[in-house]
C-alpha positions as CSV (number, residue, x, y, z in Angstrom):
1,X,-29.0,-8.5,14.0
2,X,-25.7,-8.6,15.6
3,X,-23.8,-5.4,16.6
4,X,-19.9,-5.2,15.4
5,X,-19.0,-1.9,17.7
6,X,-16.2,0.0,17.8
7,X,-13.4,-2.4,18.0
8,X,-14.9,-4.6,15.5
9,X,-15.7,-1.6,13.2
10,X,-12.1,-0.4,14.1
11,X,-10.4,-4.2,12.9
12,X,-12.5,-4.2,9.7
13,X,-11.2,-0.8,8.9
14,X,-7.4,-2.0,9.6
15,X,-7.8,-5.5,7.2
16,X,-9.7,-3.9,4.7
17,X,-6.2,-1.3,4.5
18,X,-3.7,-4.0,5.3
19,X,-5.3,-6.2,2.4
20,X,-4.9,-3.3,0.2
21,X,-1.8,-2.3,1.3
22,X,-0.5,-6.3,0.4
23,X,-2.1,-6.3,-3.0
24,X,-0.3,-3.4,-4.2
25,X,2.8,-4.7,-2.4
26,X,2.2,-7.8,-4.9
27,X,0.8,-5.8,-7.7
28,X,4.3,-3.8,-7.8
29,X,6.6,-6.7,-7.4
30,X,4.6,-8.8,-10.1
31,X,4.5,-5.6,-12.3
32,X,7.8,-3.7,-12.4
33,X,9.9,-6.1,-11.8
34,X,12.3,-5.4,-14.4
35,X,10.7,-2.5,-15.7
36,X,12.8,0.3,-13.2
37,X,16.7,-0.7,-14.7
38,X,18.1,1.4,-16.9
39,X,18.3,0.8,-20.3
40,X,21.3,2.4,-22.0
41,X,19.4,3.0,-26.1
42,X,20.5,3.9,-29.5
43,X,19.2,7.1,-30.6
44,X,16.6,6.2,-32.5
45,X,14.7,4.4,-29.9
46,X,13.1,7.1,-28.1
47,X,10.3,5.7,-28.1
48,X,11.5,2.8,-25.8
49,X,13.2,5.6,-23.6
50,X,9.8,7.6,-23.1
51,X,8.2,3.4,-22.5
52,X,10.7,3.0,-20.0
53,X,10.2,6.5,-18.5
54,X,6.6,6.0,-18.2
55,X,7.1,2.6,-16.7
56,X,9.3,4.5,-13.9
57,X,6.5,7.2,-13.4
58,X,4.2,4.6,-12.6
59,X,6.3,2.7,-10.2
60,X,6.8,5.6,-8.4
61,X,3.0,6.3,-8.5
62,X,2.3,2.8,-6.7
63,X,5.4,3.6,-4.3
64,X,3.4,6.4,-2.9
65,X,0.3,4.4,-2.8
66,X,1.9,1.8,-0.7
67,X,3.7,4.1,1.7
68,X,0.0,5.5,2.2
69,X,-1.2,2.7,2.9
70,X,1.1,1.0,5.2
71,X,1.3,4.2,7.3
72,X,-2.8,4.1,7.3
73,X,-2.4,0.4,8.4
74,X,-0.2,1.3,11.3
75,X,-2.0,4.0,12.7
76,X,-5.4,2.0,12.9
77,X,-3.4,-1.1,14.3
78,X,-1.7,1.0,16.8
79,X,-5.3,3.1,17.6
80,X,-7.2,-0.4,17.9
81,X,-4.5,-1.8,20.5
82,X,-4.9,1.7,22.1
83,X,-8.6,1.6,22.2
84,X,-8.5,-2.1,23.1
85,X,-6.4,-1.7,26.1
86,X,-8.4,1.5,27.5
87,X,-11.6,-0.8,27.4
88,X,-9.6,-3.0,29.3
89,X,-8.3,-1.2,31.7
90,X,-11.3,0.9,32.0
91,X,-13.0,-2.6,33.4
């Protein structure tokens, strides 16, 4: 059976976050596209208000998500090249 290692392991780890990290960037612009504008309502469409709020709260919700997950992506990418070039230099 063949051996992946650490820098295989570590590359996994960073595409398995980057391809998360793309879906929800796809998942929020296919999803709340319009969804975030404001909406100016007669009063008795509360309903629609509290819709439109809720929308908001969940846009916001994936916002975090994707800041998480971008920084994640990063800081593997960065820690690979690091652990990349140490092997390398350590030759």
């Amino acid at each position: 059976m063949h051996r992946v290692g650490l820098l295989g392991t570590m590359l996994i780890v960073w595409a398995v976050l980057t391809g998360a990290w793309i879906v929800l960037l796809i998942y929020r612009s296919v999803r709340m596209t319009d969804e975030s504008e404001q909406l100016f309502l007669a009063r008795g469409e509360e309903s629609l208000a509290r819709e439109q709020q809720e929308a908001i709260h969940k846009e916001q919700r994936v916002g975090a998500w994707l800041y998480a997950f971008g920084v994640a992506s990063i800081v593997m990418l960065v820690s690979t090249l690091g652990v990349w070039i140490w092997r390398g230099l350590g030759a």
